[in-house]
ZAKE-873040 format. One record per residue: residue in one letter; x, z, y of N, C-alpha, C in turn. Coordinates in steps of 0.1 Angstrom, whole numbers, plus 2048, in hexadecimal, padded with zeros to 3 digits. Atoms other than C-alpha are relative to their C-alpha. Layout:
REM ZAKE-873040
AXZYXZYXZY/...
REM end
This chain:
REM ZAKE-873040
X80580B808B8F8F5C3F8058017F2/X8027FE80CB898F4C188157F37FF/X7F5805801BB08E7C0B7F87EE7F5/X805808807BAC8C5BFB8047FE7F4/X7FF801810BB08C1BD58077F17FF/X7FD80D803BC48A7BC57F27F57F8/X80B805807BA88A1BAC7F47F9808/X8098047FAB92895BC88037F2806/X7FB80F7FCBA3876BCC7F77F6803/X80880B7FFB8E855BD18057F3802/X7FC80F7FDB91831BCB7F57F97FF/X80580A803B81812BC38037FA7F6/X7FD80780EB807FCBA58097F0804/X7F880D7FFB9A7DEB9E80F80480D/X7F67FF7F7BB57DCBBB80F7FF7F4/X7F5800805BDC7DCBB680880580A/X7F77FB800BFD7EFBB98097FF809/X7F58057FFC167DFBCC80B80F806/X7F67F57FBC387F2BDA7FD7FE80E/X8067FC7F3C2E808BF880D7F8809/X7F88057F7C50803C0B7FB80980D/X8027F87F6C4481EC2280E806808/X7F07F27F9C6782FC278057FA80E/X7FD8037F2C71819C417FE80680A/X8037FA7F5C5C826C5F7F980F7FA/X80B7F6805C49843C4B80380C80C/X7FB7F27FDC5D85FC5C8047F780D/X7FB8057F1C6284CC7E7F780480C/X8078017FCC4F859C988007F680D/X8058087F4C3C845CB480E80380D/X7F98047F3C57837CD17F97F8807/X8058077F4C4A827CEF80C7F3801/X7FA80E7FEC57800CF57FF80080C/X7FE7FF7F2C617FCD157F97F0806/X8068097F8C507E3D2E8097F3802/X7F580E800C617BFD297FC7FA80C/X7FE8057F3C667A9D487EF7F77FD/X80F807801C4878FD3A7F58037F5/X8057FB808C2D798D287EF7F47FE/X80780A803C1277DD167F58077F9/X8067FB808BEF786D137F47F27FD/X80980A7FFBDA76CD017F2804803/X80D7FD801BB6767D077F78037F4/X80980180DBAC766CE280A8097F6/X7F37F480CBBC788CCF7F680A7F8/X8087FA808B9C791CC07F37F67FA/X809806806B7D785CAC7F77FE809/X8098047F3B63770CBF8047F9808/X7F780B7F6B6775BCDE805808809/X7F47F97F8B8375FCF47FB803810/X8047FB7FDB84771D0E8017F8811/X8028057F4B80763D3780980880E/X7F67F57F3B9F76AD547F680080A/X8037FC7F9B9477AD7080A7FE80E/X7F28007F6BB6778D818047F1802/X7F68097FEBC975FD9280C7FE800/X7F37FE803BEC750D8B807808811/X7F77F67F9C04766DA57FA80A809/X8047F57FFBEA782DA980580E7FB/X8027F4806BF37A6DA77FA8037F5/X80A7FC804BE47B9D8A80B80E7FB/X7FC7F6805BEB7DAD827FD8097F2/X803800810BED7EBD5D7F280D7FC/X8087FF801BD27F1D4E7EC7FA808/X8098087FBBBA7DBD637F97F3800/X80580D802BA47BFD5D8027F6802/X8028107F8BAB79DD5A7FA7F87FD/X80580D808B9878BD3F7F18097FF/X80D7FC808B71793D397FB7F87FA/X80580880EB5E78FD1C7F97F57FF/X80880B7FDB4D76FD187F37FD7F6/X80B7FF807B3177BD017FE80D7FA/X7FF7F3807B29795CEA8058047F3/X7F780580BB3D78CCCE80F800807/X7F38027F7B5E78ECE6801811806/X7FA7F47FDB737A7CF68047FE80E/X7F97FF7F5B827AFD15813803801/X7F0800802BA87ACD1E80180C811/X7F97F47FCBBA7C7D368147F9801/X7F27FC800BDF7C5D448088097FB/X7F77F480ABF67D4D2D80A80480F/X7F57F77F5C0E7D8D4E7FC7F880F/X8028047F6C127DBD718097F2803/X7F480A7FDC1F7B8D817F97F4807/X8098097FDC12795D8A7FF7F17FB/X80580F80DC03776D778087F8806/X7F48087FEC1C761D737F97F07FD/X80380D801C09743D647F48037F7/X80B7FE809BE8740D518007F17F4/X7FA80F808BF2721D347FF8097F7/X7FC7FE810BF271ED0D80D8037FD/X7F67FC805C0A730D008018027ED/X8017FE810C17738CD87F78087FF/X80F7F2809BF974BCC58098047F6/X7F97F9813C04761CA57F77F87F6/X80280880ABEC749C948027EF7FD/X7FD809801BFE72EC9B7FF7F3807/X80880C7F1BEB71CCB880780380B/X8017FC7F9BEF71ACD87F380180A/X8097FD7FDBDA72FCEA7FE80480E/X8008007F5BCF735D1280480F7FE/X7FA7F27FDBE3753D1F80180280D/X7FD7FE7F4BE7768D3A812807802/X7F07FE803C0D76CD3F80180B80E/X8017FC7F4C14788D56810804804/X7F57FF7FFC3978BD667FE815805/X7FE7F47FDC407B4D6580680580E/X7FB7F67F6C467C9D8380B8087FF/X7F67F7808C6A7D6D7A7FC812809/X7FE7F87F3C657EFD9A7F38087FB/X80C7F9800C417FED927FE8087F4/X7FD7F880CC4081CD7C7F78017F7/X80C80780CC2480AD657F680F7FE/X80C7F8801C09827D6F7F37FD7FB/X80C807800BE5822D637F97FD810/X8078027F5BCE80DD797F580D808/X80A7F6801BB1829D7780180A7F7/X7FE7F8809BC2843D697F680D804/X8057F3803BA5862D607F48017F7/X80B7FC80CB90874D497F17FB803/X80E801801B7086AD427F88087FA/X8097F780AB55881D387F17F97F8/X80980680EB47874D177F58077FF/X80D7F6805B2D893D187F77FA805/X80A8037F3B1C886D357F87F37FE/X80580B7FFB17865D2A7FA7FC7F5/X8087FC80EAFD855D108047F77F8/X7F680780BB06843CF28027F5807/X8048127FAAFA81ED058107FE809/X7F57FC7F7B1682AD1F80A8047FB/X7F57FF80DB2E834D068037F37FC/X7FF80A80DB2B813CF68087F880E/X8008087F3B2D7FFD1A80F806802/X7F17FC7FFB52813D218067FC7F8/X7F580C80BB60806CFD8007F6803/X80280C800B527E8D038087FC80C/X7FA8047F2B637E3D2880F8007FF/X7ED7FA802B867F4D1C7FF7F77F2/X7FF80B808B847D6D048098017F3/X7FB7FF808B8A7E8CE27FC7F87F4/X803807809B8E7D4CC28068097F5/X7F87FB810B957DDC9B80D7FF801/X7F4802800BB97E7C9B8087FF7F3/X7FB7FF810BBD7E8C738067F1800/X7F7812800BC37BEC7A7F47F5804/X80A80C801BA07ACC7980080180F/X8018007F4B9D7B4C9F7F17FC804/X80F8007FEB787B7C9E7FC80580C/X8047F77F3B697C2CC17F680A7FB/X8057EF802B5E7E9CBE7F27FE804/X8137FB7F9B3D7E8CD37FB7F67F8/X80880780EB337CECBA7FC8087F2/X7FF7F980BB3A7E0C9D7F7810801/X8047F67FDB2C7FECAD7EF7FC804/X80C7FC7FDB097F1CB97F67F87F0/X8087FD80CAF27F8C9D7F27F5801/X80D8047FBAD77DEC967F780B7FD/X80D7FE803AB47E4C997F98047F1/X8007FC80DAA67F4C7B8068077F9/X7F57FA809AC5802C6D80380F804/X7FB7F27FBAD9826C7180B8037FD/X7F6800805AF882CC708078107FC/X8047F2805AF784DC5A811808800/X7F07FD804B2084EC5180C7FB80A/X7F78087FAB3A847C6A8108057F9/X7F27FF807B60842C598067F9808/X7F57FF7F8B80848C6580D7F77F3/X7F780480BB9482BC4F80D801807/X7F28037FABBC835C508057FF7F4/X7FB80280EBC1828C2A80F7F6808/X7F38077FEBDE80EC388078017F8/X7FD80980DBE27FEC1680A7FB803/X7FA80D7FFBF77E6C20810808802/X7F37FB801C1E7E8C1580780180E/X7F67FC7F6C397F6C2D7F5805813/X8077FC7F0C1D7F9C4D7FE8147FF/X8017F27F7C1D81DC5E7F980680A/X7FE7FC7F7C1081DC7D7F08047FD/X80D7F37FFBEA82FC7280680B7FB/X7F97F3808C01847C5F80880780D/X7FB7FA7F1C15851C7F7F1803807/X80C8007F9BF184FC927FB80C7FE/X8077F9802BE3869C7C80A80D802/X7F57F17F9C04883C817FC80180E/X7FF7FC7F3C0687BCA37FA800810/X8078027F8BE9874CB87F180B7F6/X8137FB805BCB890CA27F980180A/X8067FF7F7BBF898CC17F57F4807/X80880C7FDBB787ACCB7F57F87F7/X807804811BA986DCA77F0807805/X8077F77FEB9188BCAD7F47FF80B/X80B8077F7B83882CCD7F97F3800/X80480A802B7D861CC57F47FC7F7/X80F7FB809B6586ECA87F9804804/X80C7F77F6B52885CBC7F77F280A/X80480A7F9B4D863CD37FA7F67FA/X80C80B80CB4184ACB67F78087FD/X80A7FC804B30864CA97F0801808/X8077FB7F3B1986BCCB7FA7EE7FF/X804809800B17847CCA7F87F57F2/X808803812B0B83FCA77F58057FB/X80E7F0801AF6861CA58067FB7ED/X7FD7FF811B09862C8280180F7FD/X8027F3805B05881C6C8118047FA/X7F57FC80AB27881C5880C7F8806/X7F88057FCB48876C6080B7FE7F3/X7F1800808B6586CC4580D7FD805/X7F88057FFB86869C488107FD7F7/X7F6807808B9C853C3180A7F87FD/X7F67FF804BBD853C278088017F3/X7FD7FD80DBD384CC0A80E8097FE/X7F57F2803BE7865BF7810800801/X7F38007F9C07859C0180280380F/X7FE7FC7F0C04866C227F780E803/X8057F2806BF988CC1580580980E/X7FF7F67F7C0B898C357F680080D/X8098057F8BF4887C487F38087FC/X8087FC807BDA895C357FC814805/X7FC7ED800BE58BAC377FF802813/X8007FE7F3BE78B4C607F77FD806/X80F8057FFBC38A7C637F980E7FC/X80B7F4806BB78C4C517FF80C808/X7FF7F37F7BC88E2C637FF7FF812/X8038047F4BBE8D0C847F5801803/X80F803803B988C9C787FC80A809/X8097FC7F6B818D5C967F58087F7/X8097F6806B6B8F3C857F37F67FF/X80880A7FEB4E8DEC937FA7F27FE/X80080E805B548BEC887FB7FC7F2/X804804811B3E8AFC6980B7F97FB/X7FB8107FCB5A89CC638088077F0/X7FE7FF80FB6A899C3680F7FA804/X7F780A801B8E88FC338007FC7F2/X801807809B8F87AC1880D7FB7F9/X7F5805803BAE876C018017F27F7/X80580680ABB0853BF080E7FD7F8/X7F4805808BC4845BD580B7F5807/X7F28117F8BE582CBE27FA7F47F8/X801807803BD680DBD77FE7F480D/X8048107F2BD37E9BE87F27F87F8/X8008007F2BBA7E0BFA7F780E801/X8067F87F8BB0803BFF7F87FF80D/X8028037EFBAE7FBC237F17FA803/X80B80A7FFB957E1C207F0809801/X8097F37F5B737EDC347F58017EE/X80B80080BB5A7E0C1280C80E7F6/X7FF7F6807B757F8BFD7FF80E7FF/X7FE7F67F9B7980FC107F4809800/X80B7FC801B56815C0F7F98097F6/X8037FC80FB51815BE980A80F7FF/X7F87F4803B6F830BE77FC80E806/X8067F47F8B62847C027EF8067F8/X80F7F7800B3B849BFD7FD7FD7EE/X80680A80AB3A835BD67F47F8800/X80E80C7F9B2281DBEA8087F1802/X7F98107FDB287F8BE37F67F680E/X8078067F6B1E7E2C027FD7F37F9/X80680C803B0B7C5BF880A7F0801/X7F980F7FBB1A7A1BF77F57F980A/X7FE8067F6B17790C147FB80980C/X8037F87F5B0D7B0C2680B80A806/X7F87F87FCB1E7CBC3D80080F7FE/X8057F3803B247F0C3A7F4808809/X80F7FD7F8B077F8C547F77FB7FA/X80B80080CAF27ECC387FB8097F5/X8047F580BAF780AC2380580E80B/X8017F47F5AF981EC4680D808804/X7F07FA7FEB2181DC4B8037F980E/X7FC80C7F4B34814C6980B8077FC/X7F37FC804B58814C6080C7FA80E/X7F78047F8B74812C79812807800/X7F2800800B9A814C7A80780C809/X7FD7F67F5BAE832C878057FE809/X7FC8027F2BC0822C9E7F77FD80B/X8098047FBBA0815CAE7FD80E809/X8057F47FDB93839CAE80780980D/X7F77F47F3BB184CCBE8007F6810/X7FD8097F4BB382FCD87F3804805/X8118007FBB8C830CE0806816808/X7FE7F7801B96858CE08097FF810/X7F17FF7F8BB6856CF97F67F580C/X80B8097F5B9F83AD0F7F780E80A/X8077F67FAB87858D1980880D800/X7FA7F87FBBA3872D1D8077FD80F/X7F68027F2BB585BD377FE7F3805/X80580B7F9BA383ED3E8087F67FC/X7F380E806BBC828D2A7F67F37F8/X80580C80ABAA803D1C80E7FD7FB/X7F4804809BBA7F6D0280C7F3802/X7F98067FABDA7E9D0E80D8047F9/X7F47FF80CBF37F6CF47FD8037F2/X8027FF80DBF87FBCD180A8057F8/X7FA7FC80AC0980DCB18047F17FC/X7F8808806C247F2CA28078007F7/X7F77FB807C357F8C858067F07FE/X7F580A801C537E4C8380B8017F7/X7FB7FD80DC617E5C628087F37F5/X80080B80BC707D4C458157FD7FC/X7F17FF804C957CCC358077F480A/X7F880A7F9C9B7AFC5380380280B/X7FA7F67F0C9C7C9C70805807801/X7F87F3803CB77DAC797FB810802/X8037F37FCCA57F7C897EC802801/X8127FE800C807FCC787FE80B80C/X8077F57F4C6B810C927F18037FE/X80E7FE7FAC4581BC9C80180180D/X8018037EFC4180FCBD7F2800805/X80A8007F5C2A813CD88007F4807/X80380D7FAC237EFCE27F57FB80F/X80A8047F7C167E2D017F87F07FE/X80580D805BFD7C4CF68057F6809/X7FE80B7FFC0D7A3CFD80E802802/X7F77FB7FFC2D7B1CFB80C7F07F3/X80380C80BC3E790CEA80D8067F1/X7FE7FB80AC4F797CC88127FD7FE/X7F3800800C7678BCD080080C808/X7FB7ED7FAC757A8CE980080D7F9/X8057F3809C687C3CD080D7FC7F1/X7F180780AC867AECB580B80680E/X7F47FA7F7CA17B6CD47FF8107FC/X8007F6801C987D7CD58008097F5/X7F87F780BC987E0CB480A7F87FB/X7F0801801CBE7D7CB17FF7F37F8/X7FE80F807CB87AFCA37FD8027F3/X80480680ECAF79FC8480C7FF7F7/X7F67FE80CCC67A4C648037EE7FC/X80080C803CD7781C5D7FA7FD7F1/X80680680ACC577CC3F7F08017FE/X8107FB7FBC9E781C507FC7F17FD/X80B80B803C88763C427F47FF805/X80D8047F8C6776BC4D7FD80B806/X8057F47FFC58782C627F07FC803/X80F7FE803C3378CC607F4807807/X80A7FA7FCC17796C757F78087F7/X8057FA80EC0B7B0C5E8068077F6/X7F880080AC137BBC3E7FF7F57F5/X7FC80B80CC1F7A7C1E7F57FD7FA/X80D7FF805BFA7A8C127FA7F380A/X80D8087F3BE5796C2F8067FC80D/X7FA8057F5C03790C4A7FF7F3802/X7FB8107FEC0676FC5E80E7FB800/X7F280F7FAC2775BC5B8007FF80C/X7FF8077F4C32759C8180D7F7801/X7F780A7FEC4673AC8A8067FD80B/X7F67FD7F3C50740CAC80380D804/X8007F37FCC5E75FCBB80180780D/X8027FE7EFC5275CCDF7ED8047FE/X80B7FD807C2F767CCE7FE80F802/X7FE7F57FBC21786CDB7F68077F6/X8067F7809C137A6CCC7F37FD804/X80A8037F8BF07A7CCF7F580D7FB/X8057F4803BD27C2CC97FE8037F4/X8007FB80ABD07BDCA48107FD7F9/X7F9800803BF17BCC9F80780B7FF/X7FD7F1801BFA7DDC8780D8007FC/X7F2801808C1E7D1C7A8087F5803/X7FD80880AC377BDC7880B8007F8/X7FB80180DC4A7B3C5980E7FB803/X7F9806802C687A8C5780A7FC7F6/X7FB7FD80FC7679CC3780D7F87FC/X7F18077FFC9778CC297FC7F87F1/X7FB80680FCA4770C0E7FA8097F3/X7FF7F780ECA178ABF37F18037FE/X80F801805C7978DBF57F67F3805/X80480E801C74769C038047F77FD/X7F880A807C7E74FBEE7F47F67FA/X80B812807C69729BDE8008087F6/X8097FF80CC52738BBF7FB7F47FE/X807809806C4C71DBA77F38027FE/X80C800804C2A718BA27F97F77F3/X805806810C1D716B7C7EF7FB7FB/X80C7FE801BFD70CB6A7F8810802/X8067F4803BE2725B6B8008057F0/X7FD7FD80BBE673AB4A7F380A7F9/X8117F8801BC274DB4880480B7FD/X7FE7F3805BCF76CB457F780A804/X80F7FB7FBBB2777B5A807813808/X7FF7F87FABC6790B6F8007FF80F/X8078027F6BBC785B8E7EF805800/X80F7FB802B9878FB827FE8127FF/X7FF7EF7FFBA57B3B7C80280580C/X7FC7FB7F1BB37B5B9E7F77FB809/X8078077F4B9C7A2BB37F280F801/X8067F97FDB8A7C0BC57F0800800/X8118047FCB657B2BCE7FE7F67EF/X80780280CB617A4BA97FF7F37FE/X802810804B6877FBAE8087FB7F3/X7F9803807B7A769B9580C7F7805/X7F88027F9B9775DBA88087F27FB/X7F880A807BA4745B8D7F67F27FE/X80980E7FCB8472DB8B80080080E/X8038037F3B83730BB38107F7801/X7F78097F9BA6724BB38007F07F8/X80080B806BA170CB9D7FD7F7803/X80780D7F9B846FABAF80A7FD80C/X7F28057F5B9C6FFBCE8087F57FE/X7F780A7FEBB56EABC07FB7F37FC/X80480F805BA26CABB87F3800808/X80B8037F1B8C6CFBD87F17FC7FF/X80C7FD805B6B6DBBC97FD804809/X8007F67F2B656ECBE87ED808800/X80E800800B3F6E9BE67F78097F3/X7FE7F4809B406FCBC4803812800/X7FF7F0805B4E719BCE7F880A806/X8097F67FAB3372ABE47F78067F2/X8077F880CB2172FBC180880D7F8/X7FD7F3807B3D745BB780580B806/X7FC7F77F3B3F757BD5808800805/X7F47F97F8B5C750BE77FB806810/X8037FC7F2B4E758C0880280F802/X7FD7ED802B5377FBFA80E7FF7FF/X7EF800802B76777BF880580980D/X7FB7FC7F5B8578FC0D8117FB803/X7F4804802BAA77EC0980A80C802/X7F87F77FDBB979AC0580D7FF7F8/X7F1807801BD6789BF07FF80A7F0/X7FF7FC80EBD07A2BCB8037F57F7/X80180780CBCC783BBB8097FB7FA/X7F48087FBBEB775BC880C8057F8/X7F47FA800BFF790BC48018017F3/X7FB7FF80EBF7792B9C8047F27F4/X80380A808BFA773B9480C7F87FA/X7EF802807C14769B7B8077F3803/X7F980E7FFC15741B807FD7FE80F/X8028057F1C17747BA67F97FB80A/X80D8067F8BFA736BB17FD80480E/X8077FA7F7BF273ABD37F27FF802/X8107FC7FFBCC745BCF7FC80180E/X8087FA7F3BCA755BF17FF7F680C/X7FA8087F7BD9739C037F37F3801/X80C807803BC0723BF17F0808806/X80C7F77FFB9F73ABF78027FB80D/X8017FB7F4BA673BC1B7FF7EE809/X80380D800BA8713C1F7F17F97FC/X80E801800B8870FC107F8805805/X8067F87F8B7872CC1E8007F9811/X7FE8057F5B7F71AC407FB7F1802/X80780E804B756F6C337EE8017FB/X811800805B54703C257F9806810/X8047FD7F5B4F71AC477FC7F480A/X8048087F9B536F8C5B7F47F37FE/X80A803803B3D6E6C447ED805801/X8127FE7FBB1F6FBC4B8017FF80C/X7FD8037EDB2B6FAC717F57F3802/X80680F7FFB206D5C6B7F17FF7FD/X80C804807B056D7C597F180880B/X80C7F97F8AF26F2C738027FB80B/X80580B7F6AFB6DEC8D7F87F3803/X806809802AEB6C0C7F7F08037FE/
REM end
């Protein structure tokens, strides 16, 4: 394969800087987290409605086996992350701060946590519809964070084609690692999981992008690349929100996706490499998605890692294990410092879009005064999709609400630029995401009526 050129870089217009903070886990490879005594899987860990137990409380279930099916087509399916037996089916803490119906399963210390149906599948044999029907059953969702269900994302309306399929492993987002580990240490799998979208998409071209701070990653993609494979690695510029699927788009093909439309409008279907290798590693060994890449990072843990997580795995055990919280840990974060949630309990379990978490001290959380706005109009430089961020917060704060669909916030992807440049503190994103939620429930009303 042709070597890649620096000069071939690619970005997008606008975005911002911040400090990567990669060092922590960069160089850590993938360790396996060990099977904790209880393990909490909610019904609702992805986009859509939640999902429906199958099991009863002090039934058997062994790992990797069904207990929740989906309850529409917008939903997912759930899977025992371990062998053991349902301990209780009750609301438990959510990472968004609810509580939400879970299935709690007390672990089997004694059972050597084998798969339920551990074997290969032959992907050759079967046709795309059947392809899609296996993702869709091994209940995979967007692992980058939005937790979108895959066979959604994957079935193509009517009319359309999905000419491009991309491999997004930009992972913008400060201090996170675990697509950067993914792409050292699982290509194989990466690999197959293209070959498998592809079959299912009937796509012509493949990208796969990555930014240039993670060049080794780059270099070990390349000298791995399958002769056969249409497939581009793509080097992008370090910027934030790279990641993001509308940028990500513009950077790779210089194709802007429409407002209020998706990239299967300009004939893209973009998906996350964690997704990929998993979908990949699913049809080598019959594994649904029941674990996950964790990077566990930040100046408030004593012993950052990249862990191999078993989903519902709750987040004081994965804190025990890596060696406690530093006495001066303030918040920690589902995510990164960009788009993470604030968690407030720490009996709160991992879940399938959960790619990080954060943990940060006194010294980077501390009360910002909050000043007038000053129009300096750098929020407008940084705001990626081209909104104005300073009249949207504006109406925000004096509860215009009804105003702001004219200036598009509904394109807001909150991805936090606005936030982060903004000199008199303002929380913009905080605001956006409050209205964006007040105006959503307003048309709720109005189409019900």
């Amino acid at each position: 394969m042709q070597a890649i050129l620096t000069k071939n870089i690619k970005t997008f217009k606008h975005g911002v800087h911040p400090e990567e903070y990669k060092e922590y886990t960069k160089d850590l490879p993938i360790e396996r987290m060990p099977f904790m005594d209880e393990i909490v899987l909610p019904l609702s860990q992805h986009s859509g409605s939640p999902s429906k137990p199958i099991v009863k409380q002090g039934e058997k279930v062994y790992r990797g086996q069904l207990i929740a099916d989906s309850t529409g087509f917008v939903s997912a399916t759930l899977h025992a992350s371990v062998t053991g037996w349902v301990k209780v089916i009750e609301p438990r803490n959510h990472p968004s701060g609810q509580m939400v119906e879970s299935i709690v399963i007390q672990t089997d210390r004694y059972s050597p946590q084998t798969l339920y149906d551990e074997r290969e599948l032959d992907w050759h044999s079967l046709s795309p519809q059947e392809l899609l029907a296996v993702i869709q059953k091994a209940g995979f969702v967007g692992l980058g964070g939005a937790a979108f269900p895959t066979h959604v994302k994957l079935t193509i309306p009517e009319g359309k084609k999905a000419k491009f399929f991309m491999v997004n492993a930009a992972e913008c987002e400060p201090y996170l690692n675990s697509d950067y580990r993914i792409l050292l240490e699982r290509t194989d799998a990466i690999f197959l999981g293209i070959r498998i979208y592809m079959k299912v998409l009937a796509a012509e071209k493949v990208y796969i992008g990555t930014e240039t701070n993670k060049w080794e990653a780059i270099d070990t993609l390349g000298r791995r690349m399958p002769d056969d494979l249409p497939c581009e690695i793509v080097p992008l510029e370090t910027k934030y929100p790279q990641g993001a699927e509308k940028m990500f788009t513009e950077a790779v093909l210089h194709r802007e996706v429409p407002s209020g439309k998706l990239p299967i409008d300009i004939q893209v279907i973009v998906n996350n490499v964690g997704t990929v290798a998993g979908v990949g590693e699913m049809f080598k060994y019959g594994q649904p998605l029941i674990e996950r890449v964790v990077t566990v990072t930040g100046p408030g843990i004593r012993k950052p890692a990249n862990l191999m997580v078993p989903i519902g795995t709750k987040l004081s055990d994965v804190i025990d294990y890596c060696g406690g919280m530093n006495d001066n840990t303030r918040q920690i974060l589902f995510g990164g410092p960009m788009m993470g949630a604030a968690q407030r309990f720490l009996d709160v379990p991992i879940m399938k879009g959960t790619s990080g978490i954060l943990f940060l001290t006194d010294y980077q959380v501390f009360p910002r005064e909050e000043y007038p706005c000053i129009r300096c109009m750098r929020c407008v430089d940084a705001c990626p999709v081209f909104l104005n961020p300073s009249r949207l917060g504006a109406l925000a704060k004096v509860r215009l609400y009804e105003e702001m669909p004219d200036y598009h916030i509904m394109d807001c992807m909150e991805c936090g630029s606005c936030s982060y440049v903004c000199p008199s503190n303002i929380p913009l994103v905080q605001r956006f995401r409050v209205s964006k939620a007040l105006l959503r429930e307003k048309m709720a009303r109005e189409e019900a009526a």
